[in-house]
C-alpha positions as CSV (number, residue, x, y, z in Angstrom):
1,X,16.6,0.4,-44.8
2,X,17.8,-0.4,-41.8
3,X,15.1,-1.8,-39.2
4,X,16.1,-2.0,-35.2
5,X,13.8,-5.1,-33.8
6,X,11.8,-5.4,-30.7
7,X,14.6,-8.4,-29.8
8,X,17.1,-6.1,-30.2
9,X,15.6,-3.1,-28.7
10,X,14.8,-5.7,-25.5
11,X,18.6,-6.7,-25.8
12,X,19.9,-3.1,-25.4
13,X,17.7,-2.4,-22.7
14,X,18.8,-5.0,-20.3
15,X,22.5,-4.5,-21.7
16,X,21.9,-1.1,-20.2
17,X,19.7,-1.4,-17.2
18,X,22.5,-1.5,-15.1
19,X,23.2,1.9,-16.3
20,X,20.0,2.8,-15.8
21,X,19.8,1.4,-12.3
22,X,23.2,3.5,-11.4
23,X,21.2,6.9,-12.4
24,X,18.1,6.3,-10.7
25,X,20.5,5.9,-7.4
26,X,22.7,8.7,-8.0
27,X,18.8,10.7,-9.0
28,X,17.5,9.9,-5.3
29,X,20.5,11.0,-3.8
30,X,21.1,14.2,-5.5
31,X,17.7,15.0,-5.4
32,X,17.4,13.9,-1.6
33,X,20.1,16.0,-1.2
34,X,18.2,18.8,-2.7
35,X,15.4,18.2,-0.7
36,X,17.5,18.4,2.3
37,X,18.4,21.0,2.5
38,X,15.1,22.9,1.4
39,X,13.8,21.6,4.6
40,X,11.9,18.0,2.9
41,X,12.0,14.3,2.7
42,X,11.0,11.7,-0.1
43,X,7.9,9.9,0.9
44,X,8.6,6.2,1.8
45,X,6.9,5.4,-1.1
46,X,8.8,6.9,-3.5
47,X,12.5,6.1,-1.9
48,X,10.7,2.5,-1.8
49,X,10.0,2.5,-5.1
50,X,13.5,4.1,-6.4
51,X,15.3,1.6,-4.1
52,X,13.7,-1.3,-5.7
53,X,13.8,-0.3,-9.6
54,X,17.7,0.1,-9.2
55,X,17.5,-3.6,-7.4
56,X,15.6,-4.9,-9.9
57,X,17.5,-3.4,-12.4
58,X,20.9,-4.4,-11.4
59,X,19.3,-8.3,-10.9
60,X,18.6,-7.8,-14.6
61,X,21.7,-6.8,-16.0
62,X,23.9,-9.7,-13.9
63,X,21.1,-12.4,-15.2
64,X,21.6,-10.9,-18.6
65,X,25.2,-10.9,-18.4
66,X,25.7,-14.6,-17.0
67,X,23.0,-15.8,-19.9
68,X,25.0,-14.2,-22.8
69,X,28.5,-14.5,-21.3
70,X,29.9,-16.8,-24.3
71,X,32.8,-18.1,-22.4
72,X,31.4,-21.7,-20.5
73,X,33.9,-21.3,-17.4
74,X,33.3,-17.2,-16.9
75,X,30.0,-18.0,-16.8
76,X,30.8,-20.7,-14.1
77,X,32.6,-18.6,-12.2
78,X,30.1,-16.0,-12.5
79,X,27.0,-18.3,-11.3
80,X,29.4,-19.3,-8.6
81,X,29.9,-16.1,-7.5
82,X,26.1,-15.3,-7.5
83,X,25.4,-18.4,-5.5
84,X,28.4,-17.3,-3.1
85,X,26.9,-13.6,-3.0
86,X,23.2,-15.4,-2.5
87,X,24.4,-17.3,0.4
88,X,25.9,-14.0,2.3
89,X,22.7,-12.2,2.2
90,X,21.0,-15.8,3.6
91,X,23.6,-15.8,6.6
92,X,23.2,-12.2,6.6
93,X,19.5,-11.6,7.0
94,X,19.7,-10.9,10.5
95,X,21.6,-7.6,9.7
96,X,19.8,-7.3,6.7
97,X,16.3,-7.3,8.1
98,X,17.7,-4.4,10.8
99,X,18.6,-2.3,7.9
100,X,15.8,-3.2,6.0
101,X,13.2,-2.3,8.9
102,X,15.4,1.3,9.1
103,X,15.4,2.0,5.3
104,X,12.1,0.6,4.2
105,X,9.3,2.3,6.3
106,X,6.1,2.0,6.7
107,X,4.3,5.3,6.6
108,X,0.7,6.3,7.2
109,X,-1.3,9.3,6.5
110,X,-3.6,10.8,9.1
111,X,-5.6,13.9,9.8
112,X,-5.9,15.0,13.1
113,X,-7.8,18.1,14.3
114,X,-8.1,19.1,10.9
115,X,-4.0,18.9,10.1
116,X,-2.3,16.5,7.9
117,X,0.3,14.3,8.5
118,X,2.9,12.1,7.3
119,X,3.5,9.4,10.0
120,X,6.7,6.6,10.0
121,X,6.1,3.4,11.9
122,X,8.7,1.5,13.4
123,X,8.2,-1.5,14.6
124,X,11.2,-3.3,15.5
125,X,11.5,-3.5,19.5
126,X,9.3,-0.9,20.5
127,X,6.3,0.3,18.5
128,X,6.1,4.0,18.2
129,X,5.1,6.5,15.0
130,X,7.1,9.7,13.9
131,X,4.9,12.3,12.6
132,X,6.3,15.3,10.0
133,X,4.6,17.9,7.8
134,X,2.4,16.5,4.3
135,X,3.3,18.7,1.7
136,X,2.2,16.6,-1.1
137,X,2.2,12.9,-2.9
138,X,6.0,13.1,-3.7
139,X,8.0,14.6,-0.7
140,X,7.0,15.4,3.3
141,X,8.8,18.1,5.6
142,X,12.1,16.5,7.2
143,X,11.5,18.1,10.6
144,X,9.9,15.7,12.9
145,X,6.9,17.2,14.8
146,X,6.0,14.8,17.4
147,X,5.8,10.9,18.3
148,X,2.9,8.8,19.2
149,X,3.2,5.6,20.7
150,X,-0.1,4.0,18.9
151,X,-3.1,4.1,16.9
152,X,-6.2,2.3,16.5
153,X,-8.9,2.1,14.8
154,X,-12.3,1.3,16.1
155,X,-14.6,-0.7,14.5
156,X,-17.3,2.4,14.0
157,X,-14.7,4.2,11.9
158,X,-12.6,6.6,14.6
159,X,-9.3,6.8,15.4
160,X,-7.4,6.4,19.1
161,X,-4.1,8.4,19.0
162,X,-2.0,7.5,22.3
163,X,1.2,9.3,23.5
164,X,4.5,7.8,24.2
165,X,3.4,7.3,27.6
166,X,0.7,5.0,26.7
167,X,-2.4,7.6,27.0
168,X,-4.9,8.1,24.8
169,X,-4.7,11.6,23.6
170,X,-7.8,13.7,22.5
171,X,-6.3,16.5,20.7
172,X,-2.8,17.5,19.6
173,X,-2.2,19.9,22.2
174,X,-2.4,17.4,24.5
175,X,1.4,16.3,23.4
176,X,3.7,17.8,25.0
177,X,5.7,17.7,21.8
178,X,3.8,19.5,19.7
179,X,3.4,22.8,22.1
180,X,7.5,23.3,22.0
């Protein structure tokens, strides 16, 4: 009888993560194309999360490939080209960090006067949070609602909304925004 073992169950598996990385990309973007055009958006969490299995998955498979690549000088040229690739993305990180800021976001959750939202921060230059329907855990509505400049919390527990104008806003009929 023929037994499969864990090391070669392991083996497989990271001979075949980057396939499994290229799925989970081409996943988000035919599902986020889906979700387009039903009128929805992937949480940041979850395009976070996708994004960084298929990196991690692909850093995987090219470790796995220099480590068993049996030839001494492809493997040379294959660790060179890794270092070379490394120091791009150092002299890159300006570029990098810009796209990183506008891919990975930061979102928050908040209730205000009884509705729930899904908000984006940016925070590169200026400060300011896009709001957009919750739906659920998974996905939010794509159409953005309205922007607020700021929030903080107090220490006592409540929550300052200010518009894009830099006041403080009681209620969401007070944006201008949100009554279109």
């Amino acid at each position: 009888m023929n037994q499969i073992s864990s090391k070669d169950t392991f083996l497989n598996i990271l001979n075949n993560s980057i396939i499994i990385g290229f799925w989970t990309g081409v996943f988000w973007c035919a599902s986020n194309l889906f979700l387009s055009v039903i009128g929805l958006q992937y949480r940041a969490w979850v395009t976070n999360s996708l994004i960084a299995i298929s990196f991690f998955l692909t850093t995987i498979w090219v470790i796995y490939k220099i480590i068993t690549q049996k030839d001494r000088w492809k493997r040379m040229k294959m660790l060179l080209a890794l270092f070379g690739l490394l120091i791009v993305l150092w002299l890159a990180r300006f570029p990098l960090l810009v796209i990183g800021t506008a891919v990975l976001r930061k979102e928050r959750v908040d209730t205000i006067d009884g509705q729930t939202f899904v908000g984006y921060e940016t925070d590169f230059i200026d400060k300011w949070i896009d709001y957009y329907e919750y739906k659920n855990v998974f996905v939010a509505g794509s159409k953005e609602i309205f922007t607020l400049a700021g929030v903080n919390e107090t220490d006592d527990g409540k929550t300052i909304y200010y518009d894009m104008n830099g006041t403080q806003i009681e209620h969401l009929t007070d944006l201008y925004e949100f009554n279109q």
